[in-house]
C-alpha positions, 0 to 999 in steps of 0.5 A: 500500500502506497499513499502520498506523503509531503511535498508530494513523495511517495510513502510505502504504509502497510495495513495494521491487521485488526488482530494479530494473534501470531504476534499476541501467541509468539511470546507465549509459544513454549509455555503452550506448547508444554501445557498442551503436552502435559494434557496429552500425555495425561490423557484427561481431554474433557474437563478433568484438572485443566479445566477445574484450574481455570474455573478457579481462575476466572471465578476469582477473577470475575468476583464469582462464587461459582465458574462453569466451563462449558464448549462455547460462549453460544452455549453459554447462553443457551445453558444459562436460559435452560437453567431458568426454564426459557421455552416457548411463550417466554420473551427475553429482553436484549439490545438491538446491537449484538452479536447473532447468539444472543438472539438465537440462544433465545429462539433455539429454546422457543422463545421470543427476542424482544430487542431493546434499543441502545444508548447512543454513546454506548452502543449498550441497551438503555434501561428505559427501554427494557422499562418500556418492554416488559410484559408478563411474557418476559421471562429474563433480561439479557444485557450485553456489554461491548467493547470493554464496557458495562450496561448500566448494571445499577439500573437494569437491577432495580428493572428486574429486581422491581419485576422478580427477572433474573439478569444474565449478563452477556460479557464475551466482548468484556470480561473484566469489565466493571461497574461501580467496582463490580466485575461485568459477569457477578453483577447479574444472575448469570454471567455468559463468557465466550472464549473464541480466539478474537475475544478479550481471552481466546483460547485456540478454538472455541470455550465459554464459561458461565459465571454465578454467585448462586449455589443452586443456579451452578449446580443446575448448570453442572447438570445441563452442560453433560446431558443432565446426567447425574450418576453416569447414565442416570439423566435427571434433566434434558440437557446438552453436551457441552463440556469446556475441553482441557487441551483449550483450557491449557492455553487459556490458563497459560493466557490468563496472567496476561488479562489485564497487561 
């Protein structure tokens, strides 16, 4: 790429790339390699101590009680509604801005998006709106908090406190986030990360975790990510499988102390 500089010379630019991920994984290259080795050898490729470790990490670093890994940030949605029994009839209250899983964890349970307008300086859903939208179909509300930032976390808690709704926060474009002190993913009822490799924390595929401060709720959750199943062959629930893999959590427990640099 060329372009004219001053006094009409000639200057060679070249394009800055959105995202370099070679550039961001060179520095850490031998450490994930040894890590990726130390689950192959171990044998435990699902779920297992890789992703026990980084459950622990995120939950601490979320200001959670509870982190529950999981196979994407789409499914952790999708779990977090299951566990509040979205179905068919229900509404759920989400910005107009988002990405397509946001919408389409609502429909997949039959469900129906009521999509709130957002605030201009933003770009994240304006809490009169959801005001204005509630019915009595509304069976959650759905913040989504983009580029780094929160929804206005305060407002949107006293909505859903006023009308009995459970929040869950939508943080996969800003885990570590904060909102009066409060980390995006603890303030709600339920907090949906995605680890996909252009996210804040990217893994080397796809992962999500789910974050909560509820007992019960993370139980429920444990249960829906593997079949509902609980002993082994004993189903209680209808679930799904999606089970967060350890050779992704490797990479991301390696990533992890780079957060915040």
């Amino acid at each position: 790429m060329s372009s004219s500089g001053t006094h009409g010379q000639q200057c060679e630019c070249q394009a800055v790339p959105f995202l370099d991920l070679a550039k961001q994984h060179s520095a850490l290259r031998e450490d994930v390699l040894a890590a990726l080795g130390r689950v192959w050898d171990s044998g435990a490729f699902v779920l297992g101590p890789e992703v026990a470790r980084l459950e622990e990490q995120i939950a601490q670093y979320c200001q959670t009680r509870h982190a529950i890994g999981c196979a994407s940030g789409s499914d952790a949605l999708l779990l977090a509604l299951m566990a509040y029994d979205v179905g068919p009839g229900d509404e759920v209250i989400l910005p107009s801005f988002t990405f397509f899983a946001t919408a389409s964890a609502v429909t997949r349970l039959g469900a129906r998006p009521v999509f709130a307008d957002i605030e201009p300086d933003t770009f994240n859903i304006d809490p009169a709106e959801i005001q204005r939208l509630i019915s009595p179909r509304t069976k959650a509300i759905l913040p989504v908090h983009l580029f780094g930032q929160c929804a206005r976390m305060d407002q949107i808690m006293q909505i859903a406190q006023a009308h009995n709704l459970p929040v869950i926060e939508d943080l996969a474009q800003s885990i570590g986030a904060e909102w009066e002190g409060r980390r995006a993913g603890s303030i709600g009822h339920i907090g949906c990360i995605s680890f996909y490799p252009t996210k804040n924390l990217g893994g080397a595929g796809d992962g999500g975790m789910i974050t909560t401060n509820d007992d019960r709720l993370a139980d429920r959750l444990r249960l829906l990510r593997v079949h509902g199943m609980r002993p082994r062959y004993f189903h209680r629930v209808v679930g799904i499988n999606s089970r967060l893999d350890s050779f992704q959590a490797a990479v991301l427990n390696v990533k992890m102390p780079y957060l915040d640099r």
